[in-house]
MIVO-959266 format. One line per 2 residues: for each residue x, y, z of N, C-alpha, C, CB. Coordinates in steps of 0.02 Angstrom, whole numbers, padded with zeros to 5 digits. Glycine has a CB too. Example, Ala and Ser with C-alpha at 12.3 -4.5 7.8 and 13.67 -1.06 7.14 Angstrom:
residues 2
00660 -00284 00390 00615 -00225 00390 00660 -00165 00390 00565 -00224 00452 | 00642 -00112 00354 00684 -00053 00357 00645 00002 00394 00704 -00030 00286;
end
This chain:
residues 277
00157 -00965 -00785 00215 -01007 -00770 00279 -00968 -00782 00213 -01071 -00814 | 00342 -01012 -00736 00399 -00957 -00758 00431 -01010 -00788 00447 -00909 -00698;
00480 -00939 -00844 00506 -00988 -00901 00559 -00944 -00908 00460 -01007 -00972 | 00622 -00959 -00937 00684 -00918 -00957 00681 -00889 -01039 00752 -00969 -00947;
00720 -00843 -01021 00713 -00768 -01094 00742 -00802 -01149 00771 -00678 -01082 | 00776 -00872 -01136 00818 -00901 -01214 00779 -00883 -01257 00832 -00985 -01230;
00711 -00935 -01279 00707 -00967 -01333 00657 -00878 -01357 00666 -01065 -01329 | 00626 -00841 -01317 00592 -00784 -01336 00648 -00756 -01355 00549 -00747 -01289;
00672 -00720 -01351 00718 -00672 -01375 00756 -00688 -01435 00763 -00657 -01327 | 00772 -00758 -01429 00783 -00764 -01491 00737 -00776 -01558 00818 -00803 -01485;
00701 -00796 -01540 00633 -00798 -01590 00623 -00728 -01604 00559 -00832 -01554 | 00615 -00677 -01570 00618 -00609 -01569 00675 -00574 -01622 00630 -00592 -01496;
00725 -00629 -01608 00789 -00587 -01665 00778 -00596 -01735 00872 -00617 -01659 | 00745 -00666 -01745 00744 -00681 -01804 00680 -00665 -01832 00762 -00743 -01810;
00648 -00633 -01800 00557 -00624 -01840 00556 -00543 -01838 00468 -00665 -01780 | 00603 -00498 -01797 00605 -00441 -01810 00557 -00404 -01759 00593 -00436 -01877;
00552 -00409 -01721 00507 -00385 -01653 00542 -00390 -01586 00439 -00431 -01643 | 00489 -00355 -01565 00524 -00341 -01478 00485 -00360 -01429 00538 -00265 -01453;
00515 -00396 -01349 00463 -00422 -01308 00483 -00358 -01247 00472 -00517 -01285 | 00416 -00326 -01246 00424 -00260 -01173 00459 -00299 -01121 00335 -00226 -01130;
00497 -00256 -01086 00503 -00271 -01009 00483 -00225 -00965 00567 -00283 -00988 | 00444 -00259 -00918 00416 -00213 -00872 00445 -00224 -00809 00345 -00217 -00869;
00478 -00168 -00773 00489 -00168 -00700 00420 -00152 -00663 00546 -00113 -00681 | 00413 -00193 -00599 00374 -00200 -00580 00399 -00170 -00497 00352 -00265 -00602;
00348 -00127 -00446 00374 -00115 -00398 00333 -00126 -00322 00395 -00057 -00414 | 00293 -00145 -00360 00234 -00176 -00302 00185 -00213 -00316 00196 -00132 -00269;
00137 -00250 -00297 00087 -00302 -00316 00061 -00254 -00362 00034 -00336 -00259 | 00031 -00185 -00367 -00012 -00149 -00407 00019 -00163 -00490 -00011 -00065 -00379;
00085 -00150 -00476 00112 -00139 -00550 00116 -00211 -00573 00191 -00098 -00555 | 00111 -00261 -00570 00134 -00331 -00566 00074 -00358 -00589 00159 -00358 -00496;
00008 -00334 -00566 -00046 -00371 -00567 -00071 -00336 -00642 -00096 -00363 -00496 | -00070 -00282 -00639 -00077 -00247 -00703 -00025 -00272 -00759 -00067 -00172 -00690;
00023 -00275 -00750 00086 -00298 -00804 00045 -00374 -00861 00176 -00338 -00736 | 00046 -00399 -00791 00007 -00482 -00806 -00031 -00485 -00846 -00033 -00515 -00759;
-00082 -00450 -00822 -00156 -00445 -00830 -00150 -00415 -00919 -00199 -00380 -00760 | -00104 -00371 -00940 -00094 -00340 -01006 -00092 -00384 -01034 -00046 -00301 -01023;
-00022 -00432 -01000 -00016 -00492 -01071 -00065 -00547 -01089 00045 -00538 -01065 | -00089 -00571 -01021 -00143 -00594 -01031 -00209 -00584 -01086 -00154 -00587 -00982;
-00219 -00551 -01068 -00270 -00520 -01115 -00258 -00499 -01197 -00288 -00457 -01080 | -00172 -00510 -01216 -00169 -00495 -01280 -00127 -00596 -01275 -00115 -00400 -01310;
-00146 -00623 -01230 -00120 -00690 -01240 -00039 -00698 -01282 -00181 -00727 -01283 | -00018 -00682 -01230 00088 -00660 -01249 00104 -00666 -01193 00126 -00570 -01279;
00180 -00679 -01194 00232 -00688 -01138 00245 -00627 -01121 00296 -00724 -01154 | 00274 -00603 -01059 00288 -00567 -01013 00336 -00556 -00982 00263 -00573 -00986;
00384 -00508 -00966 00463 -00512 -00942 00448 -00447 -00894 00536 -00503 -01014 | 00460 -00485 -00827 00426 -00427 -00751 00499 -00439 -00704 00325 -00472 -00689;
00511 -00374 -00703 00597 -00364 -00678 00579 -00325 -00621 00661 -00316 -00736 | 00623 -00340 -00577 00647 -00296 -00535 00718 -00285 -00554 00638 -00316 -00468;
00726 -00212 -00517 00782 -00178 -00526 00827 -00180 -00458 00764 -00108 -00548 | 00885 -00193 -00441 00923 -00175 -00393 00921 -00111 -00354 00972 -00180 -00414;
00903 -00051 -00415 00899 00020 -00382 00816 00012 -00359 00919 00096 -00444 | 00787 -00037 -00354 00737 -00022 -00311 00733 -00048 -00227 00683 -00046 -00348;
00772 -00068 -00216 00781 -00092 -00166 00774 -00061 -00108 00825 -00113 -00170 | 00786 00004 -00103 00753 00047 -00048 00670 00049 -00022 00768 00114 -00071;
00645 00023 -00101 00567 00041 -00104 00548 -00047 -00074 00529 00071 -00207 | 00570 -00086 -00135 00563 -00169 -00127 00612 -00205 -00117 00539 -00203 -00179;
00611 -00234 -00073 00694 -00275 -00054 00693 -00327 -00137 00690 -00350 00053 | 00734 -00360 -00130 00740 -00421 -00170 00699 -00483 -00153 00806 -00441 -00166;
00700 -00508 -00101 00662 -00555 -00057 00588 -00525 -00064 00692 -00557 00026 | 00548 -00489 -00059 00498 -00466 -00066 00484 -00461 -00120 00491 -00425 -00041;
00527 -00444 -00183 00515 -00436 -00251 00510 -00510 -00275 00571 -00392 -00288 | 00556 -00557 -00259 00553 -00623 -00287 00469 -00645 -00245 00637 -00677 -00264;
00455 -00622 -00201 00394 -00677 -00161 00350 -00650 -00215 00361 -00663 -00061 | 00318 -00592 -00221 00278 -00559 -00277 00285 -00607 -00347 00309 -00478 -00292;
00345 -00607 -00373 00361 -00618 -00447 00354 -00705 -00438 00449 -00582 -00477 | 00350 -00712 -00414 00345 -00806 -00398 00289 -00825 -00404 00364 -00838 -00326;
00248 -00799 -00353 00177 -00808 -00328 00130 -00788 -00398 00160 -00752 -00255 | 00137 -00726 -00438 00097 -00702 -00463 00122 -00726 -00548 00091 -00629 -00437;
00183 -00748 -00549 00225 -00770 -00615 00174 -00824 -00609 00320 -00790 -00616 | 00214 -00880 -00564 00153 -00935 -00558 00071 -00954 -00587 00143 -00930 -00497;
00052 -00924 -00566 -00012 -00913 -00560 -00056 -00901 -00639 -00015 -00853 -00511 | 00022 -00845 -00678 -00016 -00802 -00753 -00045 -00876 -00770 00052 -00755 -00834;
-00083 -00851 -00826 -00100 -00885 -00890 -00061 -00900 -00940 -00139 -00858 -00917 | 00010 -00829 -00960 00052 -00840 -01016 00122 -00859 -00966 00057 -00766 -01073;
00183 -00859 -01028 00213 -00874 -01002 00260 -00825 -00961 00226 -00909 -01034 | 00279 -00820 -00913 00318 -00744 -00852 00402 -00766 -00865 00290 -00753 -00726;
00444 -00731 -00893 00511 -00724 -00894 00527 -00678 -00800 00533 -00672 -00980 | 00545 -00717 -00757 00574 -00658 -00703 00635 -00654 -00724 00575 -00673 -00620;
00645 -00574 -00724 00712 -00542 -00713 00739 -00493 -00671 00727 -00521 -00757 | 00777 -00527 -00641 00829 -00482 -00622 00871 -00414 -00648 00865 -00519 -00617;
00844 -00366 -00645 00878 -00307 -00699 00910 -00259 -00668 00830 -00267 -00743 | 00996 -00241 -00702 01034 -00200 -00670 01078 -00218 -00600 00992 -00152 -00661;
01081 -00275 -00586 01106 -00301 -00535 01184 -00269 -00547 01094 -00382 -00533 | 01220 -00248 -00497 01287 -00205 -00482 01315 -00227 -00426 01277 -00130 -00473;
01301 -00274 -00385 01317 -00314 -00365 01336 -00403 -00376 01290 -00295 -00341 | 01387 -00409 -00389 01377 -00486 -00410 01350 -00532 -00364 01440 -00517 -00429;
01356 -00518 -00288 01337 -00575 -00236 01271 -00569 -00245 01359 -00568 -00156 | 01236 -00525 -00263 01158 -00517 -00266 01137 -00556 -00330 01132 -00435 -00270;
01174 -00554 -00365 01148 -00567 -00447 01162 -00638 -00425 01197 -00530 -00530 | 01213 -00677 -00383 01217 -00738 -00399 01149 -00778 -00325 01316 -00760 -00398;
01148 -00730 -00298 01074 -00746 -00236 01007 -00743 -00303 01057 -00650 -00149 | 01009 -00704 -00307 00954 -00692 -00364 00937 -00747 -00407 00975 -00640 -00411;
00978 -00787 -00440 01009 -00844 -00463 00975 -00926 -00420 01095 -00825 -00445 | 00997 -00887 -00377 00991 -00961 -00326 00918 -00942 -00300 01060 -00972 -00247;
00898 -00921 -00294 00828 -00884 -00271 00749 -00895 -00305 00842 -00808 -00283 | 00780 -00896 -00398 00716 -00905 -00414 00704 -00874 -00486 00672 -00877 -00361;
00741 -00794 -00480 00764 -00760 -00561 00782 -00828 -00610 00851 -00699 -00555 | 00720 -00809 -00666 00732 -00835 -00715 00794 -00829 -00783 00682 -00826 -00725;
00812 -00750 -00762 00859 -00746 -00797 00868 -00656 -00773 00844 -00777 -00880 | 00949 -00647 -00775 00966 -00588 -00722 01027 -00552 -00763 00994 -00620 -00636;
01035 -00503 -00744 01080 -00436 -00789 01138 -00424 -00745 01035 -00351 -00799 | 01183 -00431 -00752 01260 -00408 -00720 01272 -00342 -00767 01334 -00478 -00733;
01267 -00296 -00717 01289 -00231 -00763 01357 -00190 -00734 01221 -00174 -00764 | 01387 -00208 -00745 01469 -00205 -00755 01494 -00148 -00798 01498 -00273 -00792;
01454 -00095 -00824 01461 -00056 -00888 01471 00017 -00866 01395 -00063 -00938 | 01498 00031 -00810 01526 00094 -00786 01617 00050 -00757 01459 00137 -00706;
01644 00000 -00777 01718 -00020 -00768 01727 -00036 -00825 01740 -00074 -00720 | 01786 -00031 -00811 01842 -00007 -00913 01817 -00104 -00936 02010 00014 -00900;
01823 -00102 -00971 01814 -00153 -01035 01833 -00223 -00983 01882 -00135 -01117 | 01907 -00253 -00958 01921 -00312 -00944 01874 -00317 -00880 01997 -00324 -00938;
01887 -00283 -00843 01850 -00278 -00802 01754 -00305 -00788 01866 -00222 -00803 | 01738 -00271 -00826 01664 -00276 -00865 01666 -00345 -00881 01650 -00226 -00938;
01713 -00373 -00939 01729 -00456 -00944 01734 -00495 -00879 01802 -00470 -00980 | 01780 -00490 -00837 01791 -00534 -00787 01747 -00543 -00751 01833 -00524 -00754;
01702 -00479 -00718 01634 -00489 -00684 01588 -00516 -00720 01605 -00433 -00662 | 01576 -00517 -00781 01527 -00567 -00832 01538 -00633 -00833 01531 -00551 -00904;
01594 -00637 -00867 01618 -00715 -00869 01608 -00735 -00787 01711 -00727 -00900 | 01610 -00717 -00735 01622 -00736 -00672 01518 -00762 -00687 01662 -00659 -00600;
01479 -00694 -00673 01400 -00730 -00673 01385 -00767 -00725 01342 -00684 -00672 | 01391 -00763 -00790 01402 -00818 -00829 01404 -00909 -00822 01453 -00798 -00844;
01439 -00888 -00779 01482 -00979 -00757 01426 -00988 -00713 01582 -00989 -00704 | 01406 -00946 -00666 01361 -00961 -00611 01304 -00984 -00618 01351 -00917 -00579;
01281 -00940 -00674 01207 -00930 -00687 01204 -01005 -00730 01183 -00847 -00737 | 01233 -01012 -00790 01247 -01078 -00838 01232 -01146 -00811 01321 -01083 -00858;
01261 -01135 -00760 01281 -01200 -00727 01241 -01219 -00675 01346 -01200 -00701 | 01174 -01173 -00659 01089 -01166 -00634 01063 -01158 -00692 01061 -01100 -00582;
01055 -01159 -00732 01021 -01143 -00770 00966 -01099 -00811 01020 -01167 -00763 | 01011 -01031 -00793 00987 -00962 -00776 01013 -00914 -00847 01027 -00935 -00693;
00994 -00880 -00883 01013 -00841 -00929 01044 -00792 -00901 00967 -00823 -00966 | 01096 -00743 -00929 01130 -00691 -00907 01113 -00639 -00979 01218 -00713 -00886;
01114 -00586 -00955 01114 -00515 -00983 01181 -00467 -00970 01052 -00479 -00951 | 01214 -00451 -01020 01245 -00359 -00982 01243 -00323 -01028 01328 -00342 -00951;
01290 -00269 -01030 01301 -00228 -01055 01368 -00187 -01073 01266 -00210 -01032 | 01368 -00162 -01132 01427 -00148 -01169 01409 -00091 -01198 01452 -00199 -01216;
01446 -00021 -01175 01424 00037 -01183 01400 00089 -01129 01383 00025 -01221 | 01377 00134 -01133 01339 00168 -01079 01284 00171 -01069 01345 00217 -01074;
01228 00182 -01073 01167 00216 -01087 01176 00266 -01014 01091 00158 -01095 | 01167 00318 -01002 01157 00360 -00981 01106 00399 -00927 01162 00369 -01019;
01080 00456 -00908 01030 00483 -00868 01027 00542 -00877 01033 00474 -00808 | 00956 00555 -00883 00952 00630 -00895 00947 00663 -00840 00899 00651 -00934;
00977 00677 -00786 00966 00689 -00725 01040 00729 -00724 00948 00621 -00676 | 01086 00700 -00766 01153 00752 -00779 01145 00761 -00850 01236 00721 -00760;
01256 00795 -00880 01231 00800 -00933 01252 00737 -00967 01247 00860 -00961 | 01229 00730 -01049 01240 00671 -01049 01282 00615 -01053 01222 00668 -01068;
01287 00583 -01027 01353 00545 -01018 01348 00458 -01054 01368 00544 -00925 | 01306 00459 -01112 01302 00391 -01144 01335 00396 -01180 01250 00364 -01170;
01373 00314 -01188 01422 00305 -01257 01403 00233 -01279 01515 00310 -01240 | 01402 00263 -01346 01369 00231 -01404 01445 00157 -01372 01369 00291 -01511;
01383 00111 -01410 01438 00014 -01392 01461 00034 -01468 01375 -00105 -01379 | 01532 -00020 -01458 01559 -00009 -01524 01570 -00086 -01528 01626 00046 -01534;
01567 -00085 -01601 01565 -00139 -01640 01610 -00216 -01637 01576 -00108 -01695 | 01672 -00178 -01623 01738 -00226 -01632 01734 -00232 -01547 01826 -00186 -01678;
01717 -00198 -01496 01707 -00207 -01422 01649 -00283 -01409 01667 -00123 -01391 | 01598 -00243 -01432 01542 -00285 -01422 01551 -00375 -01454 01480 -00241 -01463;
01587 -00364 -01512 01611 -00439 -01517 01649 -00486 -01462 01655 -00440 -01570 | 01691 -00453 -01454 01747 -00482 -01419 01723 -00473 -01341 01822 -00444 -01439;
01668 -00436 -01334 01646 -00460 -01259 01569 -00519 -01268 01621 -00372 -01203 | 01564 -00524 -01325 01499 -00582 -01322 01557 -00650 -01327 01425 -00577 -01408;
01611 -00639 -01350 01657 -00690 -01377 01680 -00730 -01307 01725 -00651 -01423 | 01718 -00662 -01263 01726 -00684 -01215 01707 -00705 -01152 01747 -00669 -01215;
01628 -00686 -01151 01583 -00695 -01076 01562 -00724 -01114 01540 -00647 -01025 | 01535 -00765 -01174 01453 -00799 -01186 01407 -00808 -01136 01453 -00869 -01211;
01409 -00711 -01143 01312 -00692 -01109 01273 -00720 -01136 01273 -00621 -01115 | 01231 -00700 -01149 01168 -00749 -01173 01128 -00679 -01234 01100 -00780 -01079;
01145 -00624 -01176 01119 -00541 -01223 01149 -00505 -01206 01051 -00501 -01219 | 01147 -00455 -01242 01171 -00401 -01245 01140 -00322 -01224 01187 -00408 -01299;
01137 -00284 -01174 01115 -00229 -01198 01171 -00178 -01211 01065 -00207 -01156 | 01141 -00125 -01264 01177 -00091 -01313 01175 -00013 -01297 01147 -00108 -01383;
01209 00038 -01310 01197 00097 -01313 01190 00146 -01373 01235 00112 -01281 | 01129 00145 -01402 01136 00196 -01462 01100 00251 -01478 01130 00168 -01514;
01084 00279 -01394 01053 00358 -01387 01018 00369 -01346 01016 00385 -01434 | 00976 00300 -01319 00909 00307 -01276 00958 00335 -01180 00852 00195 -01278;
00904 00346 -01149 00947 00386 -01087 00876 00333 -01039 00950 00513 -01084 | 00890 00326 -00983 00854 00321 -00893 00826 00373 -00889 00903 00319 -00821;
00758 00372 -00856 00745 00430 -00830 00691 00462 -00880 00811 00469 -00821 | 00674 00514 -00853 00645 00576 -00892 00672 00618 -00947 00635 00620 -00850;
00670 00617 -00999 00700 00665 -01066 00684 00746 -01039 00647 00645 -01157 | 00739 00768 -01065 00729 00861 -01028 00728 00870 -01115 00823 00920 -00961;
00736 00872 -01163 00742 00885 -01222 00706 00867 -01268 00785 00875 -01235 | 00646 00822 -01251 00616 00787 -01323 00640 00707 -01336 00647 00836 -01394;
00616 00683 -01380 00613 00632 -01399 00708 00629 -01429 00543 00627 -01449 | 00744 00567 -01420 00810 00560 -01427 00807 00552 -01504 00844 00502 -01383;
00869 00554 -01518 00897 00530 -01581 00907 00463 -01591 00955 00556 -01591 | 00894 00425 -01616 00951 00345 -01607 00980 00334 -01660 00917 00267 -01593;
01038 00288 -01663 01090 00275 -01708 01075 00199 -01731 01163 00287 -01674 | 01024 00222 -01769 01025 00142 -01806 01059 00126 -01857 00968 00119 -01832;
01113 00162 -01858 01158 00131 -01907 01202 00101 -01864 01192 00178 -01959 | 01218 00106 -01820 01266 00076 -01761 01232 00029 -01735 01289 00123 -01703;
01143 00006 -01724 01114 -00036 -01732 01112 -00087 -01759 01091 -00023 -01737 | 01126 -00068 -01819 01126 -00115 -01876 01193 -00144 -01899 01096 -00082 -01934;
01226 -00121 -01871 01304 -00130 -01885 01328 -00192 -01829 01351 -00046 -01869 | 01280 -00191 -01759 01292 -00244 -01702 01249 -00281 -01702 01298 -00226 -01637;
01193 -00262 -01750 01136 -00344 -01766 01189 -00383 -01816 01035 -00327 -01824 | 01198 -00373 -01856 01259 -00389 -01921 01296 -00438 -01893 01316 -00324 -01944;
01333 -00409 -01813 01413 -00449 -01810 01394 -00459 -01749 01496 -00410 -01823 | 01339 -00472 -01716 01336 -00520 -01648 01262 -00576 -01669 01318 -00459 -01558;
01270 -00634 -01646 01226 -00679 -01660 01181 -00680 -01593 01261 -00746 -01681 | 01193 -00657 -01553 01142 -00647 -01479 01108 -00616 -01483 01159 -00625 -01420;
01016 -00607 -01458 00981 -00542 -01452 01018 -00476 -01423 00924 -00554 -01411 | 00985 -00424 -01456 01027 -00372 -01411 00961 -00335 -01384 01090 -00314 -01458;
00974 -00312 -01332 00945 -00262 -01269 00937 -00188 -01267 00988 -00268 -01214 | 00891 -00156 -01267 00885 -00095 -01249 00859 -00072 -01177 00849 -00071 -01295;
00882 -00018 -01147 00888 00014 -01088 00855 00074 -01109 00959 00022 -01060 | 00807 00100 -01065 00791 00172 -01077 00743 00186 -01136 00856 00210 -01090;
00706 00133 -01156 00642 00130 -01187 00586 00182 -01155 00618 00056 -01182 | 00572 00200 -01102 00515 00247 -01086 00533 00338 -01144 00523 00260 -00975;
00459 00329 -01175 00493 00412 -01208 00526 00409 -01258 00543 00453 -01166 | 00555 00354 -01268 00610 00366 -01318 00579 00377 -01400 00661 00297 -01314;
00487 00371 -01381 00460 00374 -01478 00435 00336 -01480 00502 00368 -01546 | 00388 00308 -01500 00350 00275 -01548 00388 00231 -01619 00305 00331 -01571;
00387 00278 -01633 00422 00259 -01720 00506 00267 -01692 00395 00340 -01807 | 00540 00257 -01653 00615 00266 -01628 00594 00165 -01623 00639 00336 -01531;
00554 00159 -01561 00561 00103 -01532 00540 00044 -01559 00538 00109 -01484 | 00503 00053 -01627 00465 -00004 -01672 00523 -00005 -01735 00371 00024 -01702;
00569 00036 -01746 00625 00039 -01800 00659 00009 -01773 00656 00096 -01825 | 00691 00002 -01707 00745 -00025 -01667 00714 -00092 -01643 00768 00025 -01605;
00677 -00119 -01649 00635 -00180 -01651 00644 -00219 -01709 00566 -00165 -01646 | 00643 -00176 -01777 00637 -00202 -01831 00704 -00216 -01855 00599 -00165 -01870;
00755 -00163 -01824 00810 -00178 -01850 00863 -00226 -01806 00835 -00117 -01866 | 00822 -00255 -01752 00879 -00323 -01701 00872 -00309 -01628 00981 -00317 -01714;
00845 -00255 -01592 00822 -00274 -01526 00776 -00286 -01520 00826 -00245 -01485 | 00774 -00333 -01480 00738 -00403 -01458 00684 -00388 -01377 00818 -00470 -01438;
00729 -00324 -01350 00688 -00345 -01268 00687 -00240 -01262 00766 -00415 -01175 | 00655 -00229 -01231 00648 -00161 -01218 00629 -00142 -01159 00611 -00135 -01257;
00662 -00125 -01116 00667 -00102 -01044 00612 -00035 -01048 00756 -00081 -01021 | 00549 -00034 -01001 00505 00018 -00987 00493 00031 -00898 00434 -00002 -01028;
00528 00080 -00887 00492 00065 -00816 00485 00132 -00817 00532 00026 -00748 | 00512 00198 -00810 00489 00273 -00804 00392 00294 -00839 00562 00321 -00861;
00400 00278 -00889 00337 00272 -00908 00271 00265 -00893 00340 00245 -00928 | 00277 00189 -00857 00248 00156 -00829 00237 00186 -00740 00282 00094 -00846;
00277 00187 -00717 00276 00240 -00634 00228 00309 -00656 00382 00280 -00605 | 00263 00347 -00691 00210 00382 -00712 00148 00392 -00750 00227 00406 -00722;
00148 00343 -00772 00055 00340 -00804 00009 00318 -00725 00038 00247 -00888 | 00073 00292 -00679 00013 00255 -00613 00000 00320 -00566 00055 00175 -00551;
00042 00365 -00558 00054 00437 -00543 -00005 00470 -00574 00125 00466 -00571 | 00011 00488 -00631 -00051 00514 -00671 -00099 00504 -00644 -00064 00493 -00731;
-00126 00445 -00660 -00194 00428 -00648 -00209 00439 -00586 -00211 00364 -00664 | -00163 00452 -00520 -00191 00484 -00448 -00221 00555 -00468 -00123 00495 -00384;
-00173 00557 -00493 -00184 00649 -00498 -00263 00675 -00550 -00093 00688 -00554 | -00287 00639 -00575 -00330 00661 -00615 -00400 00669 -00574 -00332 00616 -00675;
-00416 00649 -00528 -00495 00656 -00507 -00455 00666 -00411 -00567 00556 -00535 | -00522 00638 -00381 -00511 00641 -00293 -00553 00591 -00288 -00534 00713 -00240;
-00505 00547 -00265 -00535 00457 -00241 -00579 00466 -00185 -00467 00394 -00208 | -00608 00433 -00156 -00653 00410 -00123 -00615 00359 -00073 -00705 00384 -00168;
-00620 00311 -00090 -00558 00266 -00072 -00480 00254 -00101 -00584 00210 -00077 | -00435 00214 -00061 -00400 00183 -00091 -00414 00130 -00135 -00371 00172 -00058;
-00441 00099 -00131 -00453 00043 -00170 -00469 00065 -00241 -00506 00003 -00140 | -00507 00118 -00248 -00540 00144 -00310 -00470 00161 -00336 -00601 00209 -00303;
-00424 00215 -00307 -00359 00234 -00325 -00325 00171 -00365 -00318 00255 -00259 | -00300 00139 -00318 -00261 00092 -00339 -00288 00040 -00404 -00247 00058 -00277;
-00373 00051 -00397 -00408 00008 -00466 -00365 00067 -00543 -00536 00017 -00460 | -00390 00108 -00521 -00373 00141 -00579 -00287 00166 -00598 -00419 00199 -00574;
-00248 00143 -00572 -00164 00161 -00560 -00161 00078 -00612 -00118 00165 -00443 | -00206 00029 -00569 -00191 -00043 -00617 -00216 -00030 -00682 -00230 -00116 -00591;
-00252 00006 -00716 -00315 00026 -00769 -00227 00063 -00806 -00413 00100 -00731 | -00212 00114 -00801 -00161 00161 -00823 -00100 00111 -00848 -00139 00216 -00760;
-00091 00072 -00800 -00018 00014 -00791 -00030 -00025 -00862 -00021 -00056 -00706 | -00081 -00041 -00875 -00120 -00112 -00909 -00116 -00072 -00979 -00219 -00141 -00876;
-00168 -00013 -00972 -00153 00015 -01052 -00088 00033 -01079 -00187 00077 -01064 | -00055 00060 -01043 00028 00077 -01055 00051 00008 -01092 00080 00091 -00971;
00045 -00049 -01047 00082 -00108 -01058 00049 -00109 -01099 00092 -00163 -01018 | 00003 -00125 -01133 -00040 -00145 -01203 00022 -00108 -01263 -00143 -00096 -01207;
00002 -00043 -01252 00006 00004 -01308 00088 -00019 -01306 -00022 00096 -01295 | 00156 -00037 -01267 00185 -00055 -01300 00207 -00118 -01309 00211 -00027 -01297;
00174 -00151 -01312 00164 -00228 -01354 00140 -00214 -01413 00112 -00285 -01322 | 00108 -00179 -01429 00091 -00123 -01498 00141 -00111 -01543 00074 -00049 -01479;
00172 -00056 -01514 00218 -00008 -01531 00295 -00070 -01547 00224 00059 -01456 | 00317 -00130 -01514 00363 -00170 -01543 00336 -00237 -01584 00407 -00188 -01489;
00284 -00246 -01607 00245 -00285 -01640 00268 -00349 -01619 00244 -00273 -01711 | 00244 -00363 -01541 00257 -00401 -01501 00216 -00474 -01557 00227 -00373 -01421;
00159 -00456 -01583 00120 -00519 -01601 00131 -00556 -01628 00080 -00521 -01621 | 00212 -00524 -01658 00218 -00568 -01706 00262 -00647 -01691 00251 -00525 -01760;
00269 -00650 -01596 00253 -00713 -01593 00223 -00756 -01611 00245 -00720 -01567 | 00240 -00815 -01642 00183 -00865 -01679 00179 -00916 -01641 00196 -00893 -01752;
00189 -00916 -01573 00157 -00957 -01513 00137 -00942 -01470 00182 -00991 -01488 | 00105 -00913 -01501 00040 -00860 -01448 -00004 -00927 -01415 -00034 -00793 -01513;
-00003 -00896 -01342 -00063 -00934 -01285 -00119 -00941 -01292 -00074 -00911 -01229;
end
């Protein structure tokens, strides 16, 4: 069934754990995503991304995430993630997204506000959760260009959009790491669990550690964005033998998808939902 990210995420803030998010980019990854939570009987948060849209339109991504949200056993959060468009984020809205991300976080500060507060009003008033972001998080694809959210910022933009969450910047990067496992700043973590009462969000969870991503769980994020990871464990698993068929392929790309998703429902001590399915 589909259900909105409120009441999880916040349950999440206050018990000290994290609920994965998985971008999803075709029935393969979707069915596998499911199928993970299922089987550890937990809720589920299956996003599409705006930058996938070359691969999956939106309309095609919502028919997938509907049909197959529907259908789970637990409960399916759809999201909308990274939307940079507002007319899309507010279609998205009207469409079916259970709850959707206005990311506004490459324009100076008021700016970033006005486009929030603008999906905000929209989403509220459907009855749709909103997400953004305050800060940078970055790509390792240049050099790096993340900036840490700051404290006295991040207030006064939860103050003035009442988003619903927050995502934060305190090291993690998009993409592939060229350097190793990141640094993170959980003291700057801990400093915006302190003085915002909203879950806060992480971006750029693939890679980022083990013991990085279960500390930053413990210390106030609530939701953890995985999608690099996940593409490549389904990659991987082509590459390891010579199929026979497709079908066999694609069994085992869902096999790769499923353990990934397990292991991090693991790794943010997802269980410690206490309304487990």
């Amino acid at each position: 069934m589909l259900v909105s990210s409120k009441d999880y995420l916040e349950d999440a803030r206050k018990n000290h754990y994290a609920f994965p998010h998985f971008n999803y980019w075709d029935s393969n990854s979707i069915r596998a995503e499911i199928k993970a939570a299922e089987e550890l009987k937990l809720p589920v948060i299956l996003a599409w991304a705006e930058k996938h849209s070359p691969e999956i339109g939106m309309e095609d991504a919502l028919v997938l995430g509907k049909y197959f949200g529907s259908k789970a056993k637990v409960p399916v959060i759809l999201h909308l993630d990274h939307g940079v468009t507002p007319e899309l984020v507010k279609k998205g809205v009207d469409e079916g997204f259970t709850s959707v991300m206005i990311d506004a976080s490459d324009k100076d500060f008021d700016t970033n506000v006005a486009i929030t507060q603008e999906i905000v009003e929209y989403a509220h008033a459907r009855g749709v959760v909103v997400e953004a972001e305050i800060g940078h998080v970055g790509t390792n694809s240049t050099e790096d260009d993340s900036k840490y959210t700051e404290v006295d910022a991040a207030k006064e933009f939860a103050q003035r959009t009442q988003v619903d969450s927050l995502a934060i910047s305190i090291g993690t990067s998009h993409g592939v790491y060229k350097t190793g496992t990141p640094k993170l700043n959980f003291d700057r973590l801990a400093e915006l669990r302190n003085a915002l009462s909203i879950p806060l969000v992480l971006h750029g969870g693939s890679s980022s550690g083990n013991e990085n991503l279960r500390k930053a769980a413990e210390l106030g994020i609530t939701k953890v964005n995985i999608y690099t990871d996940l593409a490549m464990a389904s990659l991987h698993a082509t590459q390891k033998k010579t199929f026979t068929t497709e079908p066999e392929m694609a069994a085992a790309q869902r096999k790769a998808i499923e353990d990934l998703s397990k292991h991090y429902y693991d790794v943010f001590e997802t269980n410690k939902y206490v309304y487990q399915v």
